[in-house]
N, C-alpha and C positions, 0 to 999 in steps of 0.2 A: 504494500500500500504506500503509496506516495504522500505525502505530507508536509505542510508547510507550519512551521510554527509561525504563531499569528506573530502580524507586523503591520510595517504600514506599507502600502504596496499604489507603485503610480501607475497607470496604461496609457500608451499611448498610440493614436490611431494610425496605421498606413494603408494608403491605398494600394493595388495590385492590379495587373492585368487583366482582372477578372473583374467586372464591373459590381459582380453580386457577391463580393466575399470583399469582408475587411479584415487587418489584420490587427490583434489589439497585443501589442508589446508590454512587458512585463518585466518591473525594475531587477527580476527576481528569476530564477532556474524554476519550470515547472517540469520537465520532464528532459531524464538524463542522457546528455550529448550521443546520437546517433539511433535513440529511440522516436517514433512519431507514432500518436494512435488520430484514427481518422473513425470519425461517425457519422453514415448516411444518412443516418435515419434514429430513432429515439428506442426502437429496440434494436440497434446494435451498440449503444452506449447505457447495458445494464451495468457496467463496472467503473463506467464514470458518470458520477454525482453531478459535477459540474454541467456533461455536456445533457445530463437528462434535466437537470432545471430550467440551462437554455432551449430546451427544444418542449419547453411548458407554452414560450412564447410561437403564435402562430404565425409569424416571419418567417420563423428562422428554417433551414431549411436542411444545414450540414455543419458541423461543428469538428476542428481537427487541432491538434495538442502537437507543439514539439519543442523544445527546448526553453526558450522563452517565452514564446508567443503561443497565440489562441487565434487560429482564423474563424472566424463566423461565415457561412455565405445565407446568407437571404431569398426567400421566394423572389421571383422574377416581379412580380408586380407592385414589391415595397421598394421604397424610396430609404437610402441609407438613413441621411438626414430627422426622417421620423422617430427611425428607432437604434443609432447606435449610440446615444447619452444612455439612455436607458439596459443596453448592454453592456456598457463599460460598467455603470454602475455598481451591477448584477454581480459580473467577474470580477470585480475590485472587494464589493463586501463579501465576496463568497471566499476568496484567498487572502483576506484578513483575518477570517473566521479561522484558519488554520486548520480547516476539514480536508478530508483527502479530496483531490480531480480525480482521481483514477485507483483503481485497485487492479495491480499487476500477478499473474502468476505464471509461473513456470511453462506452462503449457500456453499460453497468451503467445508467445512469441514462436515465428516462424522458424522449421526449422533450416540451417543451412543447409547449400547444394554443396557438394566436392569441388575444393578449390584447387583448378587447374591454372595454368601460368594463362591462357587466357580470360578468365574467368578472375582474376586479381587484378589485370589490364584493363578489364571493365569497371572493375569498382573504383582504383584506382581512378580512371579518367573520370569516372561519375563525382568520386568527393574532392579533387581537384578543380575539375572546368565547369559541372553541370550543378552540383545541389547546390553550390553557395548562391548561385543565380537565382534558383527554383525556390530556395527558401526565402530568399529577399523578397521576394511576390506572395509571400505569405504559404506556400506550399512545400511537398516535399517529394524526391523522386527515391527510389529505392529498387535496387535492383534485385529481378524476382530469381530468371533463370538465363541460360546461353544453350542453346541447341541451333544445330546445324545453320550455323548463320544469324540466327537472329535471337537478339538480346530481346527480353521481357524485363517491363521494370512496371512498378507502381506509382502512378499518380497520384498524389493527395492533397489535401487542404484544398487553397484556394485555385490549383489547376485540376479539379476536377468539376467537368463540369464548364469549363473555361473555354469560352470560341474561339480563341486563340494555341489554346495546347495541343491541337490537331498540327498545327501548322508550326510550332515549336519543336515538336515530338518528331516530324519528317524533312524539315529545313534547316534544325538548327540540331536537335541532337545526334541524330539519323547520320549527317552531313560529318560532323565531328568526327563519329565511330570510323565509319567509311574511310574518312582522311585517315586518321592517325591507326588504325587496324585493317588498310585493305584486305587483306587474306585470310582474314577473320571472318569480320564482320558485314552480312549483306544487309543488314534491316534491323531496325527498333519498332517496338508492340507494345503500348501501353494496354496492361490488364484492366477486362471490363471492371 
């Protein structure tokens, strides 16, 4: 279980790519460097407190956790503006209160594939050139598998869902692998 002792705790807003997700930054570590949990929906965050209070409000629409920050994204037909005072608020006095976000366990985490020398090439370029990007826009990418050419990775937070990550994901990471692994790599797959 995750746990913050209470404190006093500031947020602050940033925009992203994704018109319907904001990202609310967090003076403070909520979830441990290279962990991210993502929730679509209000029954897949039975083990986070946090993200099933936010998904009480009928905006919200996905709620995703990674290290410091807390992406929100919102139904298509809310306007930020109406209700992200009232989300900061929310997650501000909920991580004062010093209550767990998340309840972690063993089995909660994926497990690894067999690391082969190109399969460490991939991650490798992934926490190098690609997450710090991806996580700057409030999201997170995470590499799933490597088979016969093509990389699977995961999309989260604020690029899922994102009109733009279509075109990120084939122009811009796709492009990358290609360059720097021709003989490897023929294609990037984001999982549904």
């Amino acid at each position: 279980m995750l746990q913050a002792a209470p404190k006093h705790i500031s947020i602050y807003l940033e925009s992203n790519p994704n018109p319907n997700s904001l990202k609310f930054v967090v003076n403070d570590m909520l979830i441990p460097e290279g962990l991210s949990f993502d929730y679509p929906n209000k029954e897949s965050a039975v083990k986070a407190p946090l993200a099933l209070e936010l998904f009480e409000y009928p905006e919200i629409d996905r709620v995703f956790y990674m290290s410091n920050f807390i992406t929100v994204t919102k139904k298509e037909e809310v306007i930020w503006l109406e209700i992200q005072n009232k989300i900061k608020e929310h997650i501000k006095s909920f991580l004062e209160s010093g209550k767990p976000i998340i309840e972690v366990e063993e089995g909660d985490l994926d497990e690894p594939q067999e690391e082969t020398e190109s399969i460490k090439k991939i991650k490798t370029i992934l926490d190098e050139y690609i997450r710090p990007a991806v996580e700057q826009d409030g999201g997170a990418i995470t590499f799933h598998s490597f088979k016969d050419g093509i990389v699977k990775v995961k999309l989260q937070g604020s690029c899922s869902g994102c009109p733009s990550s279509t075109v990120t994901l084939k122009a811009g990471i796709e492009n990358l692998f290609t360059r720097m692994m021709p003989d490897e790599v023929k294609s990037v797959e984001a999982l549904a």
